[in-house]
VEXFIPA-823958 format. One line per field, with one value per residue (C-alpha): residue number from 1; residue in three letters; x, y, z. Coordinates in Angstrom, 3 decimals. Layout:
BEGIN
n: NUM:...
res: ALA:...
X: X:...
Y: Y:...
Z: Z:...
END
This chain:
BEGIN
n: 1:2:3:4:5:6:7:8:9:10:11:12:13:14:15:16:17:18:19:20:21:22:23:24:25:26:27:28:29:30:31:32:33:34:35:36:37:38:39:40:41:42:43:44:45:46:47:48:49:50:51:52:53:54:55:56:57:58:59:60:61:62:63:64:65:66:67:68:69:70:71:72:73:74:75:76:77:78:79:80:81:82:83:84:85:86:87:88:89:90:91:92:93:94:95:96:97:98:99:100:101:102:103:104:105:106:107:108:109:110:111:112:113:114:115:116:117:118:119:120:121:122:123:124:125:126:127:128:129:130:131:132:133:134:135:136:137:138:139:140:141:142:143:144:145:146:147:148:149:150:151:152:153:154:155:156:157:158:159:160:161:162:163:164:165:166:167:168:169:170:171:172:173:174:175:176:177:178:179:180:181:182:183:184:185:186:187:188:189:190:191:192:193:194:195:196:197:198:199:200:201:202:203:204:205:206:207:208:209:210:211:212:213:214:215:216:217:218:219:220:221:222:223:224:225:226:227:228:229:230:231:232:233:234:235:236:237:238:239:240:241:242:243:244:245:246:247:248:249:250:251:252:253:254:255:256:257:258:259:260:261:262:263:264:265:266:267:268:269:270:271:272:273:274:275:276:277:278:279:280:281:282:283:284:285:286:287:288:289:290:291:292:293:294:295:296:297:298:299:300:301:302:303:304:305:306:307:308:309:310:311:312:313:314:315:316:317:318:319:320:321:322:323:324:325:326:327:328:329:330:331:332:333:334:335:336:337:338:339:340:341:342:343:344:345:346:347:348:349:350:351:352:353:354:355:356:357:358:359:360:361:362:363:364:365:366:367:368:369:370:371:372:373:374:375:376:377:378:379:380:381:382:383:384:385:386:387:388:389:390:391:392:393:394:395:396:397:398:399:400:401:402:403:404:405:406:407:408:409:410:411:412:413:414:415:416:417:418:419:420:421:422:423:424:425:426:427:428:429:430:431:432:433:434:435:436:437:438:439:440:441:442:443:444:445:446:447:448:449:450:451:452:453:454:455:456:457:458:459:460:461:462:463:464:465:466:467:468:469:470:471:472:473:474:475:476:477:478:479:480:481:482:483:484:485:486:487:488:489:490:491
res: UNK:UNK:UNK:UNK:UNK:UNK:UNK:UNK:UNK:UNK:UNK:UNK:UNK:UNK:UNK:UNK:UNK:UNK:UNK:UNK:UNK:UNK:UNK:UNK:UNK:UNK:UNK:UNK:UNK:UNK:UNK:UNK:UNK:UNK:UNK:UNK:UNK:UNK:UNK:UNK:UNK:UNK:UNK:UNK:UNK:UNK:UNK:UNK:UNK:UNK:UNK:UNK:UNK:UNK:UNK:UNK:UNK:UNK:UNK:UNK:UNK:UNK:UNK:UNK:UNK:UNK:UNK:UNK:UNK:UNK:UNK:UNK:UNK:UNK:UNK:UNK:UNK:UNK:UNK:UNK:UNK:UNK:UNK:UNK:UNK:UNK:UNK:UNK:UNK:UNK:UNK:UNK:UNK:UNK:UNK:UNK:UNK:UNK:UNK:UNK:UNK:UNK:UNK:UNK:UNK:UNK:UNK:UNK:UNK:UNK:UNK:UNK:UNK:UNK:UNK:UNK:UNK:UNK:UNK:UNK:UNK:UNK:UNK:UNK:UNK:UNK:UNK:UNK:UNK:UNK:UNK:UNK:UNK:UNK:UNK:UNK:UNK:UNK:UNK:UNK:UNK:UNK:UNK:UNK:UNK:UNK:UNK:UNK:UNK:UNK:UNK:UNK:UNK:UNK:UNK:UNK:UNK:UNK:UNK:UNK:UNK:UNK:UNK:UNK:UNK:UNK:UNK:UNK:UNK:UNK:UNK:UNK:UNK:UNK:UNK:UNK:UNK:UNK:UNK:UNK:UNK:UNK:UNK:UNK:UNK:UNK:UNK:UNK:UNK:UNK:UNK:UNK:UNK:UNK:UNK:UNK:UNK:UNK:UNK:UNK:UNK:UNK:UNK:UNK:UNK:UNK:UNK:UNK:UNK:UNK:UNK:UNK:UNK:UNK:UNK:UNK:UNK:UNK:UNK:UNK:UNK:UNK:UNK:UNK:UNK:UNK:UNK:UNK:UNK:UNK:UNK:UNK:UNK:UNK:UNK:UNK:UNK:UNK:UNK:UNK:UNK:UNK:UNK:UNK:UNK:UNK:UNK:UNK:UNK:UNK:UNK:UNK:UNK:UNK:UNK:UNK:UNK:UNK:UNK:UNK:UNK:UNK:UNK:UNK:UNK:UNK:UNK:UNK:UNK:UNK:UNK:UNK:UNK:UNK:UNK:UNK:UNK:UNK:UNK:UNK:UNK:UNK:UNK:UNK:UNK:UNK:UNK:UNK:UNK:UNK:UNK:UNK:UNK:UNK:UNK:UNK:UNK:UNK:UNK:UNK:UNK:UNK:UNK:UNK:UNK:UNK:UNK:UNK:UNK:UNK:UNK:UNK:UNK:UNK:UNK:UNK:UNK:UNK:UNK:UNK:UNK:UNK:UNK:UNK:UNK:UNK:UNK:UNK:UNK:UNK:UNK:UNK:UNK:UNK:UNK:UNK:UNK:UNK:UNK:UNK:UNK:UNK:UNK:UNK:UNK:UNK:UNK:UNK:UNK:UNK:UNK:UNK:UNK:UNK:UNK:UNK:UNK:UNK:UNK:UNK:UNK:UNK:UNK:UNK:UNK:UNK:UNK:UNK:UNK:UNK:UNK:UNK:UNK:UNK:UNK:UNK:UNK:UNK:UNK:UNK:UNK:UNK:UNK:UNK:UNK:UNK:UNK:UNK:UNK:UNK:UNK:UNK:UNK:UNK:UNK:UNK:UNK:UNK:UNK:UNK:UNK:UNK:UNK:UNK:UNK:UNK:UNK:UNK:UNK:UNK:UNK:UNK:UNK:UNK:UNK:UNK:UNK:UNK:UNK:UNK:UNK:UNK:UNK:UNK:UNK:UNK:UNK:UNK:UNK:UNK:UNK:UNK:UNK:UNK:UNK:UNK:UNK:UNK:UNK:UNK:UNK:UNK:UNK:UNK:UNK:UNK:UNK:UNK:UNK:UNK:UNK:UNK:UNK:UNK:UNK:UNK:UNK:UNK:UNK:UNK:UNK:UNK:UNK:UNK:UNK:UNK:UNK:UNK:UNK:UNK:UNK:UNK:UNK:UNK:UNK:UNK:UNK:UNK:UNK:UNK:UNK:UNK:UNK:UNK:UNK:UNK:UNK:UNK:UNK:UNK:UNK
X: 0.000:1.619:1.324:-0.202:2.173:1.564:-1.788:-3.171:-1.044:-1.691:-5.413:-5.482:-3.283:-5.815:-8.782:-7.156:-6.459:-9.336:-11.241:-9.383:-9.962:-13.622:-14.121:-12.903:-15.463:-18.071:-17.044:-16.410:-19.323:-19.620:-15.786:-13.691:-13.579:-12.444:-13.201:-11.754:-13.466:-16.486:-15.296:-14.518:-18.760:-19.588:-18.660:-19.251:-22.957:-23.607:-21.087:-18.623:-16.430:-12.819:-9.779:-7.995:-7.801:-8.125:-10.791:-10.216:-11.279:-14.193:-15.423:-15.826:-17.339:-19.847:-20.850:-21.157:-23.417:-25.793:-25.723:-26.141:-27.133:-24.317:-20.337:-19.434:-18.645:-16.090:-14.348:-15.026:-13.079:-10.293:-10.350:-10.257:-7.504:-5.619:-5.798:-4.742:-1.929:-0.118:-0.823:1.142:4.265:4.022:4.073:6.691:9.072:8.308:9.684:12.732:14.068:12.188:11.229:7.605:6.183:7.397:6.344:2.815:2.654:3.563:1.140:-2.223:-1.378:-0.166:-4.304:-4.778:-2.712:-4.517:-2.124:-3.433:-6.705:-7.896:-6.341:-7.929:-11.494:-11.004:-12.655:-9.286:-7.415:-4.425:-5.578:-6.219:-2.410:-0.950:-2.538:-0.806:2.849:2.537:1.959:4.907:6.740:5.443:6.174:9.717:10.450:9.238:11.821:14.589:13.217:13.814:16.775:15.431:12.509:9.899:7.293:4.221:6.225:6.525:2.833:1.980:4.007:3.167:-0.695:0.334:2.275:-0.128:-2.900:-0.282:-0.602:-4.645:-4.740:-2.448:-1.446:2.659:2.459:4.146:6.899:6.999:6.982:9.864:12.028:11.393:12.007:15.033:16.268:15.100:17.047:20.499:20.163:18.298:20.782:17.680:14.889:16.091:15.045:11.771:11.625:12.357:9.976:6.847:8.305:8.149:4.701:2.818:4.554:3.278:0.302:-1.820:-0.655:-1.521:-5.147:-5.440:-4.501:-5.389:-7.690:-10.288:-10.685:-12.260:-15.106:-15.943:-13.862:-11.892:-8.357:-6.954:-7.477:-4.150:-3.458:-4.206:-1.265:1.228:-0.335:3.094:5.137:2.852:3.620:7.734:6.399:4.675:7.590:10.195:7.538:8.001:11.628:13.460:10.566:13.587:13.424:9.607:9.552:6.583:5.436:6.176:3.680:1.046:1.050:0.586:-2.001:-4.296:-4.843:-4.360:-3.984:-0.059:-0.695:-2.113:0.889:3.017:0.792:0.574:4.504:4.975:7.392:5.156:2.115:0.161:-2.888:-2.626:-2.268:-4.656:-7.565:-8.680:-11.395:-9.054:-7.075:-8.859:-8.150:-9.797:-7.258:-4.774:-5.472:-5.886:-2.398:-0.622:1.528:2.808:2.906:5.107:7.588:8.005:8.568:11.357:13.404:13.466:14.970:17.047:18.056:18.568:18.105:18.662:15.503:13.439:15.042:15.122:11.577:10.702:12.761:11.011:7.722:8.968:9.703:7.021:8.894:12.001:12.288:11.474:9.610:7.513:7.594:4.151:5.762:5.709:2.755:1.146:4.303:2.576:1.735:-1.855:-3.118:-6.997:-10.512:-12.729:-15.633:-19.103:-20.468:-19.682:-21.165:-18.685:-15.779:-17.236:-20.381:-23.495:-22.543:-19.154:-18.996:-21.629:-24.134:-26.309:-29.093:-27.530:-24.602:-25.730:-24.125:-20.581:-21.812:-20.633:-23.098:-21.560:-22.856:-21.213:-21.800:-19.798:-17.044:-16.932:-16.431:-13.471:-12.115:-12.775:-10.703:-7.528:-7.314:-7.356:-5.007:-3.049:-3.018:-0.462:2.047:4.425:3.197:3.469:7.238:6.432:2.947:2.603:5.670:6.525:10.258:11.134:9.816:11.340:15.091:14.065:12.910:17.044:18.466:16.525:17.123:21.015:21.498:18.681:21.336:24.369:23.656:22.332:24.623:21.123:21.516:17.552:16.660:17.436:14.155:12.132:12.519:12.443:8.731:9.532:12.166:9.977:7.465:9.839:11.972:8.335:7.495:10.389:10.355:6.665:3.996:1.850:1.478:2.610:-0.179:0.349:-1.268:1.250:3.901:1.824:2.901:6.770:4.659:3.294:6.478:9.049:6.520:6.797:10.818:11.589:11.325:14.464:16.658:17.163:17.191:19.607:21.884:21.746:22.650:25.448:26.609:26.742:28.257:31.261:31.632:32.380:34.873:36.753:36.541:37.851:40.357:42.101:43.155:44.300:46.663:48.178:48.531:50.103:52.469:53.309:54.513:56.811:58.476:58.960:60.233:62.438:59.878:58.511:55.486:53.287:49.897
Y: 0.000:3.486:6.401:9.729:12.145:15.841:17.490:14.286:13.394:17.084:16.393:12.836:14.785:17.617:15.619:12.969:15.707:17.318:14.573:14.030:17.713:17.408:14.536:17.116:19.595:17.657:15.845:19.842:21.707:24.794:24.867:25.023:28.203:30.317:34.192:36.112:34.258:35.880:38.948:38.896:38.760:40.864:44.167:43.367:42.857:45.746:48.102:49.828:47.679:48.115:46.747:45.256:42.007:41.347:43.596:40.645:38.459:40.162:40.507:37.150:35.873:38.764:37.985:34.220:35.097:37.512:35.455:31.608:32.378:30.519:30.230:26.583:28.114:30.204:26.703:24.963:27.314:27.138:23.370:24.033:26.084:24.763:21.266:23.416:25.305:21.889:20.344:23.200:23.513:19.609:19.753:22.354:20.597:17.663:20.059:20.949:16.923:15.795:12.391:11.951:8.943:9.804:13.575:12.734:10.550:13.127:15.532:13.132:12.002:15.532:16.541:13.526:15.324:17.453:20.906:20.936:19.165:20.582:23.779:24.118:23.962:26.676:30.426:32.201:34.645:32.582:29.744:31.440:33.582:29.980:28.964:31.958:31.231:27.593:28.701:31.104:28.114:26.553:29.636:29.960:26.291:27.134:29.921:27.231:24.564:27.453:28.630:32.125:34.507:34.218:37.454:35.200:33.486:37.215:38.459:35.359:36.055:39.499:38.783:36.105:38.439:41.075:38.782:37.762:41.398:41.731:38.649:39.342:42.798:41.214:40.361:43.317:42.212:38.456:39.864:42.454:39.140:37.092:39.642:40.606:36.787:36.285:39.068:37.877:34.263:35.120:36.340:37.972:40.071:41.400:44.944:43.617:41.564:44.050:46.577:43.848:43.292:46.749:47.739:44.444:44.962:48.815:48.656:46.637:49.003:52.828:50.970:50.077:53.455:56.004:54.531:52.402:54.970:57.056:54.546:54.226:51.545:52.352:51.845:49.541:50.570:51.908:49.105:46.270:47.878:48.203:45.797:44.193:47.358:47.355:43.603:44.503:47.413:44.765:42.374:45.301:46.065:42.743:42.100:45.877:47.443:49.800:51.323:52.771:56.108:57.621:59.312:55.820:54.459:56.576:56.116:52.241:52.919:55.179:52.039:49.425:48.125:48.014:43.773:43.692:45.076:42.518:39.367:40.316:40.806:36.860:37.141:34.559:36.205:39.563:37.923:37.904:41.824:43.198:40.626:41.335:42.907:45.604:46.352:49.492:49.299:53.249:54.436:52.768:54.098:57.599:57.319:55.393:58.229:58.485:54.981:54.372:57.187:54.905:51.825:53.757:54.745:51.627:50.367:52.877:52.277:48.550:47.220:43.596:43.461:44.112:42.004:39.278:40.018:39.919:37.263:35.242:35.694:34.649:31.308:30.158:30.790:29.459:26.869:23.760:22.509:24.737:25.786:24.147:25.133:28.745:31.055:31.590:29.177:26.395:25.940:26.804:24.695:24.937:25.522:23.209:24.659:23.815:27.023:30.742:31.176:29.106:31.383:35.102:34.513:36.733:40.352:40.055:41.615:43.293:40.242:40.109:37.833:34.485:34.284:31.214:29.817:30.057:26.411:22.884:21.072:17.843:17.070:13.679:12.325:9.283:11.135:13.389:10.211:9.530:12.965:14.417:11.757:11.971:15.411:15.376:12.983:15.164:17.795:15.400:17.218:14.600:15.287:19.319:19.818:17.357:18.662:21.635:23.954:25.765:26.349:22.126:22.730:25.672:24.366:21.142:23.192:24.969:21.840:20.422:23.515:23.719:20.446:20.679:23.650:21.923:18.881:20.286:23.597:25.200:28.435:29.247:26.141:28.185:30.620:28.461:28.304:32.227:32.714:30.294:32.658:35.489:34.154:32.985:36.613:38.243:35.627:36.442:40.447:41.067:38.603:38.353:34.492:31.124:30.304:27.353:29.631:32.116:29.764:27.051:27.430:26.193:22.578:21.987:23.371:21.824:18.487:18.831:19.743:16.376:13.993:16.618:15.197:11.675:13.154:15.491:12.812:10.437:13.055:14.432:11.241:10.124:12.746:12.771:9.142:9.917:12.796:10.261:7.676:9.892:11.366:8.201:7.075:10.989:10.647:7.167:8.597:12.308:9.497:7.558:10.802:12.281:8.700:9.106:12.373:10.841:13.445:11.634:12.876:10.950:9.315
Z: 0.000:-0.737:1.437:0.192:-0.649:-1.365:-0.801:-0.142:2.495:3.910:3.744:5.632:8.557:8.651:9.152:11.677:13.636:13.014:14.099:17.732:18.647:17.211:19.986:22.916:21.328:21.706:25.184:26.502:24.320:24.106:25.867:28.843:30.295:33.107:34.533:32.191:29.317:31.394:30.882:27.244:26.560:29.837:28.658:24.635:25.533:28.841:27.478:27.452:25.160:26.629:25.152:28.637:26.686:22.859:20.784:18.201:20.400:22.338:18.801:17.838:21.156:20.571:16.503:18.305:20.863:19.177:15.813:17.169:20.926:21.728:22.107:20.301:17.001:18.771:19.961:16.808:14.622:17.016:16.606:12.969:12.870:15.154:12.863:9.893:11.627:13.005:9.990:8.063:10.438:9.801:6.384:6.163:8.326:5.815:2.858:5.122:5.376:9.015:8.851:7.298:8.725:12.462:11.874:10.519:13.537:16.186:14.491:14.590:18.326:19.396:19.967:22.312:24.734:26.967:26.666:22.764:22.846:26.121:25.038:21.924:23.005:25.749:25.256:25.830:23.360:24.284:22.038:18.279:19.595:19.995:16.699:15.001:16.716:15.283:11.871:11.967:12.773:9.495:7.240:8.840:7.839:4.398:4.248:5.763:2.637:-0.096:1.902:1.154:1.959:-0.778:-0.970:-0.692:2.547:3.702:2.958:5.010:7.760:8.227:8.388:10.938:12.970:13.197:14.393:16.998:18.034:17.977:19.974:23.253:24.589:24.896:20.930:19.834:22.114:20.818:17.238:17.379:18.941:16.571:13.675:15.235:15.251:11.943:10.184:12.094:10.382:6.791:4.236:1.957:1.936:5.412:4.838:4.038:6.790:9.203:7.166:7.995:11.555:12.669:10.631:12.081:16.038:16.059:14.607:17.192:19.521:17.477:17.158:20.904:21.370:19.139:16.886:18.845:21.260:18.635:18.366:21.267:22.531:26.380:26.359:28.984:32.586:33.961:36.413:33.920:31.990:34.822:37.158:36.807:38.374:40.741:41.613:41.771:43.850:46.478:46.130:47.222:49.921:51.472:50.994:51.137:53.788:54.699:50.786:51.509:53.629:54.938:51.668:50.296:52.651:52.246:48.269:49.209:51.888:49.225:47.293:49.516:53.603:53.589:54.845:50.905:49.859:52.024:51.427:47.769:47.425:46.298:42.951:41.065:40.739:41.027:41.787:45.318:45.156:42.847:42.276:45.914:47.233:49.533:46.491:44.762:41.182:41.191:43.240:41.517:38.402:40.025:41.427:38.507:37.571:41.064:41.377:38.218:39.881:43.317:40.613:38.777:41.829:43.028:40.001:40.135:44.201:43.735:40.181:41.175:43.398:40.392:38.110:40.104:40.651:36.941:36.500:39.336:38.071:34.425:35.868:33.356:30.403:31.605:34.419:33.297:36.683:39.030:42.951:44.644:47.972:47.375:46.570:43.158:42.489:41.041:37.031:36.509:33.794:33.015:34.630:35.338:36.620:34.856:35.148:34.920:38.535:39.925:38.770:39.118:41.187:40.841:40.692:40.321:36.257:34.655:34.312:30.835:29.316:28.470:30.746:31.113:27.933:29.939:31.505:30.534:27.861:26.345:23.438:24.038:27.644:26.559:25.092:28.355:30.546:28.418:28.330:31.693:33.178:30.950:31.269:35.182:35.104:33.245:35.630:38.673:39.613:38.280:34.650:35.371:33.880:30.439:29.506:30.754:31.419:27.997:29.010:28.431:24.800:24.166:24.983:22.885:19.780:19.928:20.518:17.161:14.814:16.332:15.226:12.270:11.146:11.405:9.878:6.732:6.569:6.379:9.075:8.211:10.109:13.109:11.924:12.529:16.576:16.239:17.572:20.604:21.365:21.143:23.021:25.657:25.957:26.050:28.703:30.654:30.612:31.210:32.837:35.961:37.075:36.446:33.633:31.351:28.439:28.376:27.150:24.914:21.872:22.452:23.436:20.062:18.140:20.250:19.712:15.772:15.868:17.789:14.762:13.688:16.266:15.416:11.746:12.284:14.319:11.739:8.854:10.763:11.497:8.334:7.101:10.023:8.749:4.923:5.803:8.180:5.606:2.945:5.189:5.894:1.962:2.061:4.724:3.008:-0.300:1.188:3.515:0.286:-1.777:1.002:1.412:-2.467:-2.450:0.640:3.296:6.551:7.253:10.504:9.226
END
């Protein structure tokens, strides 16, 4: 029996895969959600639309709801997309020389594993942003299979990397990495490059602030922009109390009972500062600017606190394993709650007509018996570091494009880890809590890139073996002409 090559082969991958994350849409119908997936609808429907998360986003939850009454289309397209983006990067790691059986193979089983499947079918703007990063991947290792940049590779990338932007507030920052390591290992089109790098980073961020404003749309509240200076702010609190005079104090005290500060100064998360009820997000918008000042001289006074801050609270994106015996230091993975209630509770956002569609409705009780199980199981601790910590994928996808690189004297093979990269240096810099979400993407990629490994080896290998074999009859025959010409020269 032959296997399917070309489109066909792409087409068999798409619907297997299809088909796997079509079973956790049904078992989890309409979705898995969690409180900010509240929020998304909340303010679409009572108004005013704000743009704290993704307008994008917001958007499409809203045409759901007022068009079908309901949120599974929302998932369903995710679970098409996301079939069509792995099956892409698959594809174009095919082109670049990875293995095709063992590739196709880690592409139809990679949606039976909960951080993907699971994923997939949850109402978060993390998911169609993951979706994006994969298929930059997969235009990346088109470039590294033409060992150039094509101009249809570059319209597509561009369109890719501004939807990275609409759909996560940090997606200018992931995008401007990744340009930046793109245009240090392509030899062509790097002007152009650049050129889409820089339109596609600042764009999402002139519309989020000039332009949607003029529609009506609120910018982002103050302290959901700097909520994370705020968090170094509490962290300094609690470790350098000695750095806050009585002015200092006072700021605090205007926003927040100075024990909020202290409890809420844990480095892994900002939740236990701001998302409680003594923690006035008014005030701390009113006093942001003052705020922001205390923030910058403490940098300034003792720039290792704050780093190591920031660098504490990026564990996500680059320790491997978590810290359950510390607060907020554990991975958070997904929610399962079955109903909207259960997260936010009544009065908690601005309620509206149908909220009830944020509550679990199988369409498959027999498939949810089967899911709901595996993905708990999923969720040990034991499992955490494997499935669900980004960072382990992210060092696997440079080990396979190092050696992917070296092996086939191809330095564009490196491109193609260049989103992990900027996801993980965005990661790192600027994030508030030890979420799975934030650092998905590097699971699926790093998943695709392993077939390159035993690839690579074997090419490299192979090719160490020919130069030592042809070195060898070399060395006689160099050995053999210096006796002649009465030289002794050492084999």
């Amino acid at each position: 029996m032959t296997r399917p090559r070309g489109p066909w082969a792409a087409l068999a991958t798409f619907l297997a895969v299809q088909a796997v994350l079509g079973c956790w849409w049904a078992a989890f119908y309409p979705g898995l959600f969690s409180r900010d997936s509240v929020l998304y609808l909340s303010h679409t429907v009572v108004g005013p639309w704000v743009s704290d998360h993704s307008v994008l986003y917001d958007a499409i939850l809203w045409l759901s709801f007022t068009e079908t009454g309901d949120l599974g289309a929302v998932t369903f397209a995710q679970t098409t997309a996301m079939a069509g983006a792995l099956t892409f990067l698959a594809q174009s790691l095919k082109a670049l020389g990875a293995p095709r059986r063992l590739t196709t193979v880690v592409a139809v089983l990679m949606p039976l594993a909960p951080p993907v499947g699971a994923f997939t079918v949850t109402l978060w703007k993390d998911v169609p942003f993951t979706i994006c990063a994969v298929a930059i991947a997969g235009v990346c290792a088109r470039f590294a299979a033409a060992r150039r940049v094509t101009g249809l590779g570059l319209a597509g990338l561009g369109a890719l990397m501004l939807a990275l932007g609409l759909f996560r507030a940090n997606g200018f920052l992931v995008v401007g990495v990744a340009v930046v390591a793109l245009v240090v290992v392509v030899r062509t089109a790097r002007v152009r490059l650049l050129l889409v790098g820089t339109v596609t980073a600042a764009l999402p961020l002139v519309l989020t602030n000039v332009v949607l404003p003029q529609v009506g749309i609120v910018a982002p509240a103050k302290t959901y922009v700097y909520h994370t200076a705020f968090g170094d702010i509490a962290v300094a609190f609690r470790d350098r109390p000695r750095l806050f005079g009585t002015r200092d104090r006072a700021l605090l005290e205007s926003v927040a009972p100075l024990d909020r500060w202290w409890w809420g100064g844990t480095c892994y998360t900002i939740n236990t500062l701001i998302w409680r009820k003594d923690f006035s997000w008014q005030q701390a918008d009113a006093h942001a600017g003052e705020l922001l000042g205390l923030w910058r001289r403490l940098l300034t006074e003792d720039p290792r606190l704050i780093v190591d801050a920031r660098l504490c609270r990026g564990s996500i994106a680059w320790r491997p394993v978590g810290d359950p015996l510390m607060t907020g230091g554990s991975t958070y993975r997904l929610s399962l709650r079955p109903t909207a209630d259960s997260y936010v509770g009544p009065g908690k956002v601005a309620d509206f007509p149908g909220r009830w569609v944020y509550s679990l409705r199988p369409l498959s009780h027999e498939l949810y018996h089967v899911a709901e199980p595996w993905l708990t199981g999923s969720l040990a601790p034991e499992y955490d570091w494997a499935l669900w910590r980004g960072a382990s994928w992210a060092y696997l996808s440079y080990l396979a494009v190092a050696l992917g690189a070296v092996a086939r004297r191809n330095r564009y093979v490196l491109g193609v880890a260049a989103v992990v990269a900027g996801q993980q240096l965005a990661v790192l810099a600027n994030i508030s809590a030890q979420d799975f979400r934030y650092m998905a993407s590097p699971i699926p990629i790093g998943a695709l890139l392993v077939p390159l490994l035993p690839a690579g080896a074997w090419r490299l290998s192979r090719a160490l073996a020919r130069r030592a074999a042809w070195s060898r009859p070399a060395r006689v025959l160099t050995r053999c002409k210096s006796l002649i010409s009465g030289k002794r020269t050492p084999l």
